[in-house]
C-alpha positions as CSV (number, residue, x, y, z in Angstrom):
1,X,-14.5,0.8,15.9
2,X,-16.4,4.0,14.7
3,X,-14.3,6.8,17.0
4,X,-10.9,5.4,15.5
5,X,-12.2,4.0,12.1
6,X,-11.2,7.2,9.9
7,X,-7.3,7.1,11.3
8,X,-4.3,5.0,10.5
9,X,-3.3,3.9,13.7
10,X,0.1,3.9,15.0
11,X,0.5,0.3,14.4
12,X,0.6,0.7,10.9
13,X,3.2,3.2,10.5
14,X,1.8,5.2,8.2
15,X,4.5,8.3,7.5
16,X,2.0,11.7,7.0
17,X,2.8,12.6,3.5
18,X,3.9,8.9,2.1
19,X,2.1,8.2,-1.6
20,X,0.6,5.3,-1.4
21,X,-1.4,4.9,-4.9
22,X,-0.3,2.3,-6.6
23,X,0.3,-0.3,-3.9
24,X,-0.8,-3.7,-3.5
25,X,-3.4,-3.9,-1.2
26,X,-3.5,-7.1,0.9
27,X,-7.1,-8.1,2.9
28,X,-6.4,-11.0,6.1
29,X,-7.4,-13.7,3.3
30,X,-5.5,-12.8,-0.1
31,X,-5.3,-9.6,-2.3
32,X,-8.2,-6.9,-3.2
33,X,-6.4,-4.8,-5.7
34,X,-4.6,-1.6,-5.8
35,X,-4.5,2.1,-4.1
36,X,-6.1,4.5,-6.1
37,X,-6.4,7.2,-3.9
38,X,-6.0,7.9,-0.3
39,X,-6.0,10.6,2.1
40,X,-4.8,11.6,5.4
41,X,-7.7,13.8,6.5
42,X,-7.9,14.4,10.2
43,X,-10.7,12.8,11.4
44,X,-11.8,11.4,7.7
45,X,-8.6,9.2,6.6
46,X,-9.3,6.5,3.8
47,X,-8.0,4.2,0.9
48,X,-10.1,3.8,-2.2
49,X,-9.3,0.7,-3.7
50,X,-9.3,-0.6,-7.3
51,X,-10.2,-4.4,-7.2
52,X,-9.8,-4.6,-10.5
53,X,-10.6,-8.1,-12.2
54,X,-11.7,-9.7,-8.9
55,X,-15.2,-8.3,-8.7
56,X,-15.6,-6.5,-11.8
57,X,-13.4,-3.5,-11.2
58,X,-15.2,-1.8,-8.5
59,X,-13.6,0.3,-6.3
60,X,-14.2,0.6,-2.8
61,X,-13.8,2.6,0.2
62,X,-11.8,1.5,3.3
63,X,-11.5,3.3,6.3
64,X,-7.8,3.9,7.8
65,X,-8.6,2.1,10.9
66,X,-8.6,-1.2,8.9
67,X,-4.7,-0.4,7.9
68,X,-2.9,-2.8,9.7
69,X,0.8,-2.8,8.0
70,X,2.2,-0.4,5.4
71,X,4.9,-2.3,3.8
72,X,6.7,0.3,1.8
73,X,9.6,-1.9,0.8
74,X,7.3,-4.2,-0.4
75,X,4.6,-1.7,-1.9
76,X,1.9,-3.6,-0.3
77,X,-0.4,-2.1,2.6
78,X,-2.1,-4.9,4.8
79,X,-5.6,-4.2,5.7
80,X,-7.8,-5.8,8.7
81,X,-10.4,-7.1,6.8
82,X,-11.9,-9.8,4.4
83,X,-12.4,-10.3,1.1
84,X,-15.7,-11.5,1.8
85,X,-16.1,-7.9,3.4
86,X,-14.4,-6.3,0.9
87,X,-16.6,-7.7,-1.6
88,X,-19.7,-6.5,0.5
89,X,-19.0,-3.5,1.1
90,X,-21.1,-0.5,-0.7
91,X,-19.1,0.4,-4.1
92,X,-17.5,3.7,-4.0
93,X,-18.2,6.6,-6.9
94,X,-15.4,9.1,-6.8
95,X,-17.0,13.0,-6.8
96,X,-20.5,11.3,-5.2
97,X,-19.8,9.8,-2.0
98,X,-16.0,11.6,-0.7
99,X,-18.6,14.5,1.4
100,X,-21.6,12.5,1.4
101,X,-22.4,11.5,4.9
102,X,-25.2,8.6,4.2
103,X,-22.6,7.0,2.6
104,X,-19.6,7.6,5.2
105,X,-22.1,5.8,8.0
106,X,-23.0,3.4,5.5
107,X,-19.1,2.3,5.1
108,X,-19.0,2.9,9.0
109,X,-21.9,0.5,9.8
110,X,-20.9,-2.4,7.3
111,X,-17.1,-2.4,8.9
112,X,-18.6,-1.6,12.5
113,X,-20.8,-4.3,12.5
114,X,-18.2,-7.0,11.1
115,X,-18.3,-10.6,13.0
116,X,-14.8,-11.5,12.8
């Protein structure tokens, strides 16, 4: 999944330009929290995620190659993963990890390496 991990694919229909902070965020297996940021780098596309209550407020990275649906009516963006891999996955620091590339391969390796 690495080469198409860091853009929304078409499936999704993300709309270039579309605000998504603030939705719902939906993993395969229940909800995960809420958008806090994302962007629509070429090449480096992601979602950070405020999970609020559910483990502690953490907020986490998630590639754009895990969006599977973008609900807009709805406010809710579906996302190909778990919560169990949600929950796993390294905790992001906003101003730390955005341009750090130990972390980007450490987000790429724990999604790359899922056993769905």
């Amino acid at each position: 999944m690495a080469g198409d991990m860091w853009g929304y694919p078409e499936t999704a229909r993300y709309v270039p330009g579309a605000q998504l902070v603030g939705y719902s965020v939906e993993a395969s297996d229940g909800s995960i929290g809420k958008v806090d940021k994302h962007t629509e780098e070429v090449g480096r596309s992601y979602l950070v995620v405020d999970t609020g209550p559910w483990i502690l407020g953490r907020r986490v990275l998630l590639p754009a190659g895990l969006v599977s649906e973008i609900d807009t009516g709805a406010e809710t963006v579906r996302v190909a993963c778990t919560k169990a891999e949600v929950k796993d996955s390294p905790e992001f620091e906003s101003g730390k990890h955005e341009d750090d590339a130990g972390y980007i391969q450490l987000i790429e390796s724990h999604y790359a390496n899922r056993h769905m």
